[in-house]
C-alpha positions in Angstrom: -24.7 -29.0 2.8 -23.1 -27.6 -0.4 -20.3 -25.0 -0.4 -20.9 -22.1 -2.5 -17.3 -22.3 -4.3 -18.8 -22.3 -7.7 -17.8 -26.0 -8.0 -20.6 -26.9 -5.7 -18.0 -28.9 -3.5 -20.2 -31.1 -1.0 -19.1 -30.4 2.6 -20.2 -32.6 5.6 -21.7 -31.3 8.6 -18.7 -31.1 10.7 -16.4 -28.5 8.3 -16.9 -25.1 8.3 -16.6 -22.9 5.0 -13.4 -20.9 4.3 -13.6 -17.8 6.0 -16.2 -18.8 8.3 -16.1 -16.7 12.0 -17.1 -18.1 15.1 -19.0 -14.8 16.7 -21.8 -15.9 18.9 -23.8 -13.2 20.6 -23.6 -12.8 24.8 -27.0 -14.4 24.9 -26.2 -17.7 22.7 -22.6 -17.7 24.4 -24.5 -18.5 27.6 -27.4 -19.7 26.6 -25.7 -22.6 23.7 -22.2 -23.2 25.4 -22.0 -21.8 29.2 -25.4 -23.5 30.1 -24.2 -26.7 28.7 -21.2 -26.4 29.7 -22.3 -25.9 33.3 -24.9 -28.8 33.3 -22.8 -31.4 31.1 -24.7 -31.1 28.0 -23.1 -31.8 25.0 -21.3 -28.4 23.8 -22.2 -27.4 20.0 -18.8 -26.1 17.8 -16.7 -27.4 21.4 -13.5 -27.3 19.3 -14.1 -23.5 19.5 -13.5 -23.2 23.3 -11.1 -24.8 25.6 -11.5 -25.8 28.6 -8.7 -24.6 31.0 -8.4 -24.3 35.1 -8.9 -21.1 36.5 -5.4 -20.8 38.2 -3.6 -21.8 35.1 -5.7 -19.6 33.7 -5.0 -16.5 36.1 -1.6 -17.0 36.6 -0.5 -16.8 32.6 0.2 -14.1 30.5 -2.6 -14.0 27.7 -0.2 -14.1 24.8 1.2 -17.7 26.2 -2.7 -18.6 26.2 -3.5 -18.9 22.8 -2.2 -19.7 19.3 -1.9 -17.0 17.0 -2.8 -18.4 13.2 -4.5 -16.5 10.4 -5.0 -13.2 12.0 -6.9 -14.6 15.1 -7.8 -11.9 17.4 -10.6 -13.6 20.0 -10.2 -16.6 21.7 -12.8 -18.3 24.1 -12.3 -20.5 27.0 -14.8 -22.4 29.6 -12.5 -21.3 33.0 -13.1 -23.9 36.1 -12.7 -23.8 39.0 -13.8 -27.1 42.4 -16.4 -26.2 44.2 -14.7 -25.3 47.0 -13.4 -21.8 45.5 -16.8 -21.2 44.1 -17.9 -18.8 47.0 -14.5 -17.2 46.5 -14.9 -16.8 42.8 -17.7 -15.2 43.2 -17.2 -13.0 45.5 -14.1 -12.0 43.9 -15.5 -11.5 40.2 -14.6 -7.6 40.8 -11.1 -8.3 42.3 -8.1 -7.8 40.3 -6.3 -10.9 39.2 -2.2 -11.0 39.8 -0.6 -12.7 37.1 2.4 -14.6 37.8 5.0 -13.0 39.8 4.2 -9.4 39.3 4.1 -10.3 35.2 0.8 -8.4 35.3 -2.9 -8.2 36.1 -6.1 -8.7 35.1 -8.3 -5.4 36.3 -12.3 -5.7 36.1 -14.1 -2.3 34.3 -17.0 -1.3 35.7 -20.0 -3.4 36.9 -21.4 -6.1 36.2 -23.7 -6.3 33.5 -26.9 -8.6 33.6 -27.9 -10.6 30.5 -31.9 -11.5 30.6 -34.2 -14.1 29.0 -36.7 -14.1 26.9 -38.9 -13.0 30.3 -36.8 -10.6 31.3 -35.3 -12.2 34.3 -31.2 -11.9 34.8 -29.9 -15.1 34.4 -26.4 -14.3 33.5 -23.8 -11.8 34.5 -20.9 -10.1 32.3 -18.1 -8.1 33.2 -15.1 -6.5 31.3 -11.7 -7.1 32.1 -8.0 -5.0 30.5 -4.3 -7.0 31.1 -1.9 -4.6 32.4 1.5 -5.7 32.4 3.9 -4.6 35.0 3.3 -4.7 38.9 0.0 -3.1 40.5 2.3 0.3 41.5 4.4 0.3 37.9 1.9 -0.6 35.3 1.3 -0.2 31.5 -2.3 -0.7 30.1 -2.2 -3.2 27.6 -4.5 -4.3 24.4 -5.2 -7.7 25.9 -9.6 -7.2 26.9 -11.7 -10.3 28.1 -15.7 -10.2 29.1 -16.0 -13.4 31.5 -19.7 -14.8 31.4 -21.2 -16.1 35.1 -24.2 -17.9 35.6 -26.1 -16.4 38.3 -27.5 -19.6 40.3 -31.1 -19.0 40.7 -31.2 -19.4 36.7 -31.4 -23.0 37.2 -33.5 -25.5 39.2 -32.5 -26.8 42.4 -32.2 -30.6 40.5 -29.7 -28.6 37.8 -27.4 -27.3 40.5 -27.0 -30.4 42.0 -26.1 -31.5 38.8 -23.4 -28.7 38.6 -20.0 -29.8 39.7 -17.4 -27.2 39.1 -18.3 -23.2 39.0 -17.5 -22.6 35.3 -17.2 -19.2 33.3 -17.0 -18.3 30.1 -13.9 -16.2 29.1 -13.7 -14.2 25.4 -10.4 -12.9 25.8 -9.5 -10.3 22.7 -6.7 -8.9 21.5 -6.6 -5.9 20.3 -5.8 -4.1 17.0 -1.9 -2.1 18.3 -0.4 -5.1 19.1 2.6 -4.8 20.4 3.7 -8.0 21.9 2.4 -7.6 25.1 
């Protein structure tokens, strides 16, 4: 592939040009790398997401999450959990998350929000969460915003589930523009 720097520089397959932005839509984000993810298929770009447990996850402020270089301002992140909390996760997709010890919380916003196929059929799920730092009685809204992608299971075969190990989710977690250090 040849970079268009006016040089025509020759760039192998695995760089990325300068400037380039890694901004998938919802429906590749699950389609390309949750789906993969969830049935261990190779992961395109997988540099681009880490992978991180769900308690280490939930129990972190988001600013000790990520590294801040070149103006970053979205992250992603495949989020695991055993199977054993899958139920739980599930059913607690709407609950809010504590964060540490009363550091802060992560607070779902509305409903969830299907994501169809080509069909039409819901496959996938999407909801909207804010960080609020403080306790759950004394808190303070903060610019920190993540949309965690679920898998709903009848979107796979009954072969694929077995298959499935770990109940993974997709997090894009985004800060936003008044940052403040929170």
């Amino acid at each position: 592939m040849e970079a268009e720097h006016g040089q025509g520089a020759m760039m192998s397959s695995g760089q990325l040009p300068v400037g380039f932005r890694f901004m998938p839509t919802d429906k590749e984000l699950v389609t390309h790398y949750l789906m993969n993810k969830v049935f261990d298929r190779p992961v395109p770009a997988a540099e681009a997401i880490q992978d991180i447990d769900a308690t280490q996850f939930y129990s972190t402020h988001p600013k000790n999450l990520v590294t801040f270089s070149c103006g970053e301002r979205e992250w992603f992140f495949f989020i695991h959990e055993d199977d054993e909390n899958c139920s739980a996760s599930a059913q607690g997709r709407r609950n809010i998350r504590v964060v540490g010890n009363g550091v802060g919380f992560w607070k779902p916003n509305g409903s969830e929000n299907p994501i169809h196929n080509e069909d039409g059929n819901v496959y996938a799920s999407k909801i909207f969460l804010t960080y609020f730092s403080g306790s759950l009685r004394k808190a303070k809204k903060t610019h920190w915003k993540m949309v965690e992608y679920h898998l709903h299971s009848d979107s796979h075969t009954e072969e694929e589930y077995q298959v499935q190990r770990r109940e993974w989710v997709l997090g894009r977690l985004k800060r936003g523009n008044a940052y403040n250090g929170l």
